[in-house]
Biopython code that builds the backbone (N, CA, C, O; Angstrom):
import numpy as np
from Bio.PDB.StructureBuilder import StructureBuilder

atoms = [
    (1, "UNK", "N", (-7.931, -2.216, 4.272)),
    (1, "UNK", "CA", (-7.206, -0.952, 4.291)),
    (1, "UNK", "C", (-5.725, -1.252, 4.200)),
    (1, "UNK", "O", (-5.171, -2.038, 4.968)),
    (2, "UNK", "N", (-4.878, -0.356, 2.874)),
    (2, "UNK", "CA", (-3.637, -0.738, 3.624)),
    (2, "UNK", "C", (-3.102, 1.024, 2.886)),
    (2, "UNK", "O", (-3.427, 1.801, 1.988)),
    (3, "UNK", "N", (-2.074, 0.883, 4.035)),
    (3, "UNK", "CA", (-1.651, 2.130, 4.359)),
    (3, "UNK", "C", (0.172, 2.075, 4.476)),
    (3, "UNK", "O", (0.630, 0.990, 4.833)),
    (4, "UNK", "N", (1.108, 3.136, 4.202)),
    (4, "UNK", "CA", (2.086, 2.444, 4.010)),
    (4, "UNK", "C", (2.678, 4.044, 4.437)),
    (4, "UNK", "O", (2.279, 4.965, 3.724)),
    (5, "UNK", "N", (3.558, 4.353, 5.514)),
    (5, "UNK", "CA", (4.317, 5.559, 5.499)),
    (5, "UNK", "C", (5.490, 5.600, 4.800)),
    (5, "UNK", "O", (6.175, 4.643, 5.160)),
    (6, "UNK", "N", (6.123, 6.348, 3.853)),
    (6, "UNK", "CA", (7.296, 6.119, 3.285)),
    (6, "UNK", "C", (7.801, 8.013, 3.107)),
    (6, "UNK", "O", (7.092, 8.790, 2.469)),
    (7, "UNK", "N", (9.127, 8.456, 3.811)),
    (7, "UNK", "CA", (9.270, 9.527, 3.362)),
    (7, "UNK", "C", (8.482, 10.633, 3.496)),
    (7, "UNK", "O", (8.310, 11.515, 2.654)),
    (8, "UNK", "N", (7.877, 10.528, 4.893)),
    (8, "UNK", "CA", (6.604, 12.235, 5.306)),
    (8, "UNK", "C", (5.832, 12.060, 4.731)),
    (8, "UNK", "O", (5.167, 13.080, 4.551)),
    (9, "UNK", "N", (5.310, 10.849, 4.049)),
    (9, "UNK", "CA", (3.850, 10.601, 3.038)),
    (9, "UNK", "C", (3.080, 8.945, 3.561)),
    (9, "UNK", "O", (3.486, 7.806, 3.793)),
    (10, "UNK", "N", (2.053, 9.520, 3.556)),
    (10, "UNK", "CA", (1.420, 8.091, 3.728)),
    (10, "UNK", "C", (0.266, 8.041, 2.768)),
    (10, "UNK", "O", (-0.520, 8.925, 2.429)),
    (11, "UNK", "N", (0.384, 6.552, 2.355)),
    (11, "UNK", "CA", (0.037, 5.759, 1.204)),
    (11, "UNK", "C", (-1.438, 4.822, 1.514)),
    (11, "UNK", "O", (-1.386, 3.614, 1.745)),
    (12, "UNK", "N", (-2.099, 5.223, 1.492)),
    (12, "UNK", "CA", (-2.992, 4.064, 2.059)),
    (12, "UNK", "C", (-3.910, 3.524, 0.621)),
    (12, "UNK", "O", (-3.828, 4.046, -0.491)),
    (13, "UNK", "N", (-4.680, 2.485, 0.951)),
    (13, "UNK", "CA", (-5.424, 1.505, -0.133)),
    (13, "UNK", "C", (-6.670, 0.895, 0.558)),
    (13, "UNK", "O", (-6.132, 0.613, 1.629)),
    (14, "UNK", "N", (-7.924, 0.503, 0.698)),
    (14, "UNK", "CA", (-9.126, 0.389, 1.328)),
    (14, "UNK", "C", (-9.737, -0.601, -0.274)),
    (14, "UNK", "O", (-9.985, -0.322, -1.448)),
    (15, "UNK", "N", (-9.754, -1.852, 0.622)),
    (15, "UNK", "CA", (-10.291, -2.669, -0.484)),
    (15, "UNK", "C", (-11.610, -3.585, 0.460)),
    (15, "UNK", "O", (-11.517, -4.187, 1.530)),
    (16, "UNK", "N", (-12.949, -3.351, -0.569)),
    (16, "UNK", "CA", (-13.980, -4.683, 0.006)),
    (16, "UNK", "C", (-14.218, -5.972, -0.743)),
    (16, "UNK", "O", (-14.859, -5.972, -1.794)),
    (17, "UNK", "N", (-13.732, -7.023, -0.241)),
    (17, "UNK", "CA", (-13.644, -8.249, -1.002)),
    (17, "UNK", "C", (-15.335, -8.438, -1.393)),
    (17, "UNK", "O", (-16.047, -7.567, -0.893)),
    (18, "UNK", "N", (-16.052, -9.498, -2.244)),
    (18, "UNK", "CA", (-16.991, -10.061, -2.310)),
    (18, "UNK", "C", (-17.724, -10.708, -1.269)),
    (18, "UNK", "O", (-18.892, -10.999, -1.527)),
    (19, "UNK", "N", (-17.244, -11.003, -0.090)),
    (19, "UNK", "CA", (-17.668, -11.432, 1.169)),
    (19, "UNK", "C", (-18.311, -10.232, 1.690)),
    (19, "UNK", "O", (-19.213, -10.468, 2.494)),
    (20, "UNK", "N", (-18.096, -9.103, 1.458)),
    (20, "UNK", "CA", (-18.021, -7.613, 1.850)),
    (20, "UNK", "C", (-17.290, -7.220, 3.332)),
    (20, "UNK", "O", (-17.623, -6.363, 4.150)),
    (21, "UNK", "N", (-16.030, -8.299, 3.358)),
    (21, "UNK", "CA", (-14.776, -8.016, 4.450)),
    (21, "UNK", "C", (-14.317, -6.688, 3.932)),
    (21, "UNK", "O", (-14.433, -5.957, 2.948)),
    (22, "UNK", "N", (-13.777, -6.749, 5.017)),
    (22, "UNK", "CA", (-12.065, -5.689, 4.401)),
    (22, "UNK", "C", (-10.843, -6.469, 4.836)),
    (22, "UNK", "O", (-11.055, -7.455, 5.542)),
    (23, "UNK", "N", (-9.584, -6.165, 4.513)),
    (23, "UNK", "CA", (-8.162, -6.518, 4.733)),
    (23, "UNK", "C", (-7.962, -5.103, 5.024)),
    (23, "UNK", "O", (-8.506, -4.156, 4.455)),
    (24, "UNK", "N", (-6.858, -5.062, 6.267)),
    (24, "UNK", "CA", (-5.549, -3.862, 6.515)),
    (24, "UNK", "C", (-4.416, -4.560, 6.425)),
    (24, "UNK", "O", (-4.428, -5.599, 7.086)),
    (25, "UNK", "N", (-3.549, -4.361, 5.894)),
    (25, "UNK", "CA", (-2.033, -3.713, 5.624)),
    (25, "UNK", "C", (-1.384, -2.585, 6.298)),
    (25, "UNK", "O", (-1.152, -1.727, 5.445)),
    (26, "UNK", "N", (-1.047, -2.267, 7.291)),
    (26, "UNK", "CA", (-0.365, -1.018, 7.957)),
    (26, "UNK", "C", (1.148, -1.809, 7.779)),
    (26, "UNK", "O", (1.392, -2.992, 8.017)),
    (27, "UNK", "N", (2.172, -0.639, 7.229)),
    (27, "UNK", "CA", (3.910, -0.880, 7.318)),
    (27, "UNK", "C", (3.728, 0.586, 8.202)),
    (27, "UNK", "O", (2.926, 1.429, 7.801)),
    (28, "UNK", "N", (4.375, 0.760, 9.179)),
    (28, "UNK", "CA", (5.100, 1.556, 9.850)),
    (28, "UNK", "C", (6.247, 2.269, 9.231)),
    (28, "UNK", "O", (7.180, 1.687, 8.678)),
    (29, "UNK", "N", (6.161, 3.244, 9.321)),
    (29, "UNK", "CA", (8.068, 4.313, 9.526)),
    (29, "UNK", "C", (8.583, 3.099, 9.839)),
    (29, "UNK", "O", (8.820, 2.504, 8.787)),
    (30, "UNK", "N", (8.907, 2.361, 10.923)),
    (30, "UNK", "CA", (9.747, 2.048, 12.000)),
    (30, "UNK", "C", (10.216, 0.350, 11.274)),
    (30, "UNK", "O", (11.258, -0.291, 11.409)),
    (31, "UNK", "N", (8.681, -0.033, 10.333)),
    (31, "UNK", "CA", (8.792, -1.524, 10.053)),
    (31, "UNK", "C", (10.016, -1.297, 8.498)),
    (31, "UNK", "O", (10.909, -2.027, 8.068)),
    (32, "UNK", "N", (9.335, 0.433, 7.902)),
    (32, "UNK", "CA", (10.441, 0.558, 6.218)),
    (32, "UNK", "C", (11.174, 0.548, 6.599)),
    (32, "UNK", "O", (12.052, -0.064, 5.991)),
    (33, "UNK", "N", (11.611, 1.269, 8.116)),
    (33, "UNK", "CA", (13.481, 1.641, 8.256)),
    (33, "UNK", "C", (14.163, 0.324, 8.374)),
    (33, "UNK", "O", (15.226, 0.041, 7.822)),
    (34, "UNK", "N", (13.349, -0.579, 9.261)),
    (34, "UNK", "CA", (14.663, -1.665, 9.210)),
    (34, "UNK", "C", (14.558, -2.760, 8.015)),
    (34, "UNK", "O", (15.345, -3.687, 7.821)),
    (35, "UNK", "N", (13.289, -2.404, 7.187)),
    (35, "UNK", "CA", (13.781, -2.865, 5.594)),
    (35, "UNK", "C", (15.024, -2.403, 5.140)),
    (35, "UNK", "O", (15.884, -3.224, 4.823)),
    (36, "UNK", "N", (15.275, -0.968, 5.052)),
    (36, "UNK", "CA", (16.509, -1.075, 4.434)),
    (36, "UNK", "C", (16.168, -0.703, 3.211)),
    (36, "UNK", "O", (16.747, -1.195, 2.242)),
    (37, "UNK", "N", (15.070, 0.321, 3.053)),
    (37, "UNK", "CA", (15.229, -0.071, 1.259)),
    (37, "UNK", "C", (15.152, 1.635, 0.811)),
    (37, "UNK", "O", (15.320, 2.518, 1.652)),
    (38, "UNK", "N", (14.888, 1.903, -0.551)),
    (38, "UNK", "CA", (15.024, 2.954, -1.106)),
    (38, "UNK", "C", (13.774, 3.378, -1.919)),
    (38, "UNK", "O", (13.475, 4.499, -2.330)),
    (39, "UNK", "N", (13.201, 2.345, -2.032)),
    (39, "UNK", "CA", (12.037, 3.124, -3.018)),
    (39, "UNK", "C", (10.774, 2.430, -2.439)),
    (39, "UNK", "O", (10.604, 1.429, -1.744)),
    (40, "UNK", "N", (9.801, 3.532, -3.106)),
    (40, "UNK", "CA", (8.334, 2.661, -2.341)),
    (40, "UNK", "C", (8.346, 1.233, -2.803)),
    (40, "UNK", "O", (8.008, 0.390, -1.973)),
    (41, "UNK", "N", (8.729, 0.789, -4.156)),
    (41, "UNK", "CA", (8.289, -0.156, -4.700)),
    (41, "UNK", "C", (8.209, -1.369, -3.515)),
    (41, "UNK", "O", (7.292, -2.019, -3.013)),
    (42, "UNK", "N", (9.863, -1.301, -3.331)),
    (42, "UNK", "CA", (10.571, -2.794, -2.486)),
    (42, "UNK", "C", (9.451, -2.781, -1.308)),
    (42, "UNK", "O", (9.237, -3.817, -0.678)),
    (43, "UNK", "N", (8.544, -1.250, -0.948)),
    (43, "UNK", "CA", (7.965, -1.605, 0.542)),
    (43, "UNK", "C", (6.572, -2.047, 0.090)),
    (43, "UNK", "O", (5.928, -2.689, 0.921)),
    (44, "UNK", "N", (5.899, -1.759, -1.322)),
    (44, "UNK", "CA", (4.390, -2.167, -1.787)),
    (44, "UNK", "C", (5.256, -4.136, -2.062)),
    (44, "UNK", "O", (4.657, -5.162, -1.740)),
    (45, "UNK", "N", (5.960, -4.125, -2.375)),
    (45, "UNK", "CA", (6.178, -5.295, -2.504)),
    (45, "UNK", "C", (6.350, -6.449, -2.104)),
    (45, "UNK", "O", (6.649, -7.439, -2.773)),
    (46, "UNK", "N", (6.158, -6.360, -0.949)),
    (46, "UNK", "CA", (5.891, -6.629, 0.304)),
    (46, "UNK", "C", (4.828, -7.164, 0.993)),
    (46, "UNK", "O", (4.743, -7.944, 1.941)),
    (47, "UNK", "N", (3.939, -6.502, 0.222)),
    (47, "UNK", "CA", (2.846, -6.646, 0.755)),
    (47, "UNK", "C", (1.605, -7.869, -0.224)),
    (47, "UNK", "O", (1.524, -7.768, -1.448)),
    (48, "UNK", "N", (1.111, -8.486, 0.231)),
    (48, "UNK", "CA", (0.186, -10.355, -0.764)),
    (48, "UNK", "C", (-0.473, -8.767, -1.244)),
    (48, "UNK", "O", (-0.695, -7.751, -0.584)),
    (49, "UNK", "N", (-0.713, -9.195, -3.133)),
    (49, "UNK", "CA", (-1.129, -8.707, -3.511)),
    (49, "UNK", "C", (-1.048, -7.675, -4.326)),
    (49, "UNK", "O", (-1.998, -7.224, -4.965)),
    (50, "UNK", "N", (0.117, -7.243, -4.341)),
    (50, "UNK", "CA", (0.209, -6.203, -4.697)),
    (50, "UNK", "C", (1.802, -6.275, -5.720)),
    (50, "UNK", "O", (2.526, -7.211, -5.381)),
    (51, "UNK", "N", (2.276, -5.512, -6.722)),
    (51, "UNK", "CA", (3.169, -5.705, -7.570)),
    (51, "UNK", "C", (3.583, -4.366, -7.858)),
    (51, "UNK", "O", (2.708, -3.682, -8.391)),
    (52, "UNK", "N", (4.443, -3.930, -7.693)),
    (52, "UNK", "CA", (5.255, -2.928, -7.985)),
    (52, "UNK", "C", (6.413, -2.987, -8.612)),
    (52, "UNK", "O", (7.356, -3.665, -8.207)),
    (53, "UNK", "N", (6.431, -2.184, -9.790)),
    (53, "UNK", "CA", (8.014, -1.812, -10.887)),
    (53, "UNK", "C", (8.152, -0.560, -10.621)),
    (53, "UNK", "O", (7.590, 0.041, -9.705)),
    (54, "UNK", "N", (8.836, -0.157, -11.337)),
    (54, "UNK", "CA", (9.734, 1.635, -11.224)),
    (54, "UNK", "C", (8.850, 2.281, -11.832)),
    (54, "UNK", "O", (9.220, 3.443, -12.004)),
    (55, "UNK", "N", (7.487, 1.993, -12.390)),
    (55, "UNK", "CA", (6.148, 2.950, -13.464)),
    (55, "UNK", "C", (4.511, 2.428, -12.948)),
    (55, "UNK", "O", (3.505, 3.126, -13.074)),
    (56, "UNK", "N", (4.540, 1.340, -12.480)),
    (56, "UNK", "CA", (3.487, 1.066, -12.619)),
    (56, "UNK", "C", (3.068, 0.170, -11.148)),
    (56, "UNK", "O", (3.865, -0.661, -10.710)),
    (57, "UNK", "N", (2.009, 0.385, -10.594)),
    (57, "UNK", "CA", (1.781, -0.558, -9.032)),
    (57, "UNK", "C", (-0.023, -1.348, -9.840)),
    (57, "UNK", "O", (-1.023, -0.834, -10.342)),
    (58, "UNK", "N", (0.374, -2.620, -9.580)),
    (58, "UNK", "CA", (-1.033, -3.368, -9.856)),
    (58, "UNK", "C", (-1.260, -4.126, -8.325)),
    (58, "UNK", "O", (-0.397, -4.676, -7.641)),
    (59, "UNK", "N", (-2.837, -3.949, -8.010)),
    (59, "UNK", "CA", (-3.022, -4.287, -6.975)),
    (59, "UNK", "C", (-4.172, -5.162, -7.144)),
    (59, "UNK", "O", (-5.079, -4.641, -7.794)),
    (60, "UNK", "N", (-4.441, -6.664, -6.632)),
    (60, "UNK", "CA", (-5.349, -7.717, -6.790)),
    (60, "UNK", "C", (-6.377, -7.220, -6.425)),
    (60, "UNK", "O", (-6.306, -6.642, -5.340)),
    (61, "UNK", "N", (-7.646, -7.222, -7.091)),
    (61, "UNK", "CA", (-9.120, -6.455, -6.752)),
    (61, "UNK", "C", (-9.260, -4.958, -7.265)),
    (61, "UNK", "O", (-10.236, -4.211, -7.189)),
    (62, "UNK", "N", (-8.028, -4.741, -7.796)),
    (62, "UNK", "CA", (-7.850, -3.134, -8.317)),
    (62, "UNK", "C", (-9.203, -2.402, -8.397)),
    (62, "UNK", "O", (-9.085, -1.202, -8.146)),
    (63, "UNK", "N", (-10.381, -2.778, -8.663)),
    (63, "UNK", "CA", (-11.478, -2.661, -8.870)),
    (63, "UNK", "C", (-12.046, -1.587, -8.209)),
    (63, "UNK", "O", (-12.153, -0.411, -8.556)),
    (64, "UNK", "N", (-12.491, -2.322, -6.932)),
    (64, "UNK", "CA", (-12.383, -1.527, -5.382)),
    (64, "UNK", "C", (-11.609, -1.257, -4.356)),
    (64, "UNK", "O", (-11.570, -1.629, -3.183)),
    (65, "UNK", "N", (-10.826, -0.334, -5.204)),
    (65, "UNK", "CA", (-9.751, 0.012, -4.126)),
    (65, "UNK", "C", (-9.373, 1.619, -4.174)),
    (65, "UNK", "O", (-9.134, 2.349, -5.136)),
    (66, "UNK", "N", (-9.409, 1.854, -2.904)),
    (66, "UNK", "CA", (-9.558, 3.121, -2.775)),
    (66, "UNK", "C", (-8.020, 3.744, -2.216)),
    (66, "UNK", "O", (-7.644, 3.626, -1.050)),
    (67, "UNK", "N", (-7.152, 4.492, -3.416)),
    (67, "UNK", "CA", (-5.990, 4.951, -2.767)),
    (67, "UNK", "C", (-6.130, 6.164, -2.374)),
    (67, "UNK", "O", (-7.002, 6.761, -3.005)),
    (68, "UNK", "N", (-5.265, 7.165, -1.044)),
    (68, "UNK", "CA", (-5.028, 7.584, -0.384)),
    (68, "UNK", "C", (-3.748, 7.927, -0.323)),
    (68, "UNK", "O", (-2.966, 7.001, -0.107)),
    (69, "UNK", "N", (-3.314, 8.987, -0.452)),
    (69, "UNK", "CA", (-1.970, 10.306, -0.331)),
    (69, "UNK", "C", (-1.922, 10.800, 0.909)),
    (69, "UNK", "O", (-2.681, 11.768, 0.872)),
    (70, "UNK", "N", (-1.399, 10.691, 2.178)),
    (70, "UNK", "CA", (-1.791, 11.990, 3.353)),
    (70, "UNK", "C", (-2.598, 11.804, 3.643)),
    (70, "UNK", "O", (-3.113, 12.688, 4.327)),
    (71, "UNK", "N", (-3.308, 10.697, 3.430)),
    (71, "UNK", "CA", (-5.391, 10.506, 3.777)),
    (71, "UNK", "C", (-6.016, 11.433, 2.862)),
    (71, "UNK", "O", (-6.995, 12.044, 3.291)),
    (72, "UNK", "N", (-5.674, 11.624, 1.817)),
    (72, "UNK", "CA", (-6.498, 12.146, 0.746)),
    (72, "UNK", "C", (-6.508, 11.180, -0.299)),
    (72, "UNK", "O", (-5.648, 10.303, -0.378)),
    (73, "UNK", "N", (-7.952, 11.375, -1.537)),
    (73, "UNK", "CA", (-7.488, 10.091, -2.408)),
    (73, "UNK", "C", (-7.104, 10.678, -3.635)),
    (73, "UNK", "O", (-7.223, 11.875, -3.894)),
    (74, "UNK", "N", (-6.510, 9.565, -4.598)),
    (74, "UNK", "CA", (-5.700, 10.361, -5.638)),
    (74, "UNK", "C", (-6.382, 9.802, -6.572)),
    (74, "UNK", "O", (-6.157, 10.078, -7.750)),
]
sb = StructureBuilder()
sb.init_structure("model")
sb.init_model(0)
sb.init_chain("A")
sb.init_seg("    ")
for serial, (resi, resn, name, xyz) in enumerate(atoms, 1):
    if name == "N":
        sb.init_residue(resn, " ", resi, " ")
    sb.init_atom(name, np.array(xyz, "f"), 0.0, 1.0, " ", f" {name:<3s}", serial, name[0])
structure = sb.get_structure()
């Protein structure tokens, strides 16, 4: 699971590896603010796995991965 608050929105991602684990990722409000940063990208970027530009987010396993808006999926 990874989940990311940025800006009154939360971002989340729910991935099952081939082992049939999961991984979480939680960033906090509290962990972006003292990033310091301005756009989601710099905070997905952050995170093993994952690649973010100003158009496009690629995430390792893209496959099975389940994104999430507000806890809704998109």
């Amino acid at each position: 699971m990874f989940a990311v608050a940025f800006l009154g929105m939360l971002v989340s991602a729910a991935s099952v590896g081939a082992a049939g684990g999961t991984g979480a990722v939680v960033i906090t409000g509290d962990e972006i603010k003292e990033m310091n940063v301005h756009k989601i990208a710099d905070v997905l970027n952050q995170v093993p796995g994952i690649k973010a530009g100003e158009s496009s987010v690629s995430i390792r396993g893209s496959y099975k991965v389940k994104v999430l808006l507000d806890g809704r999926p998109i």
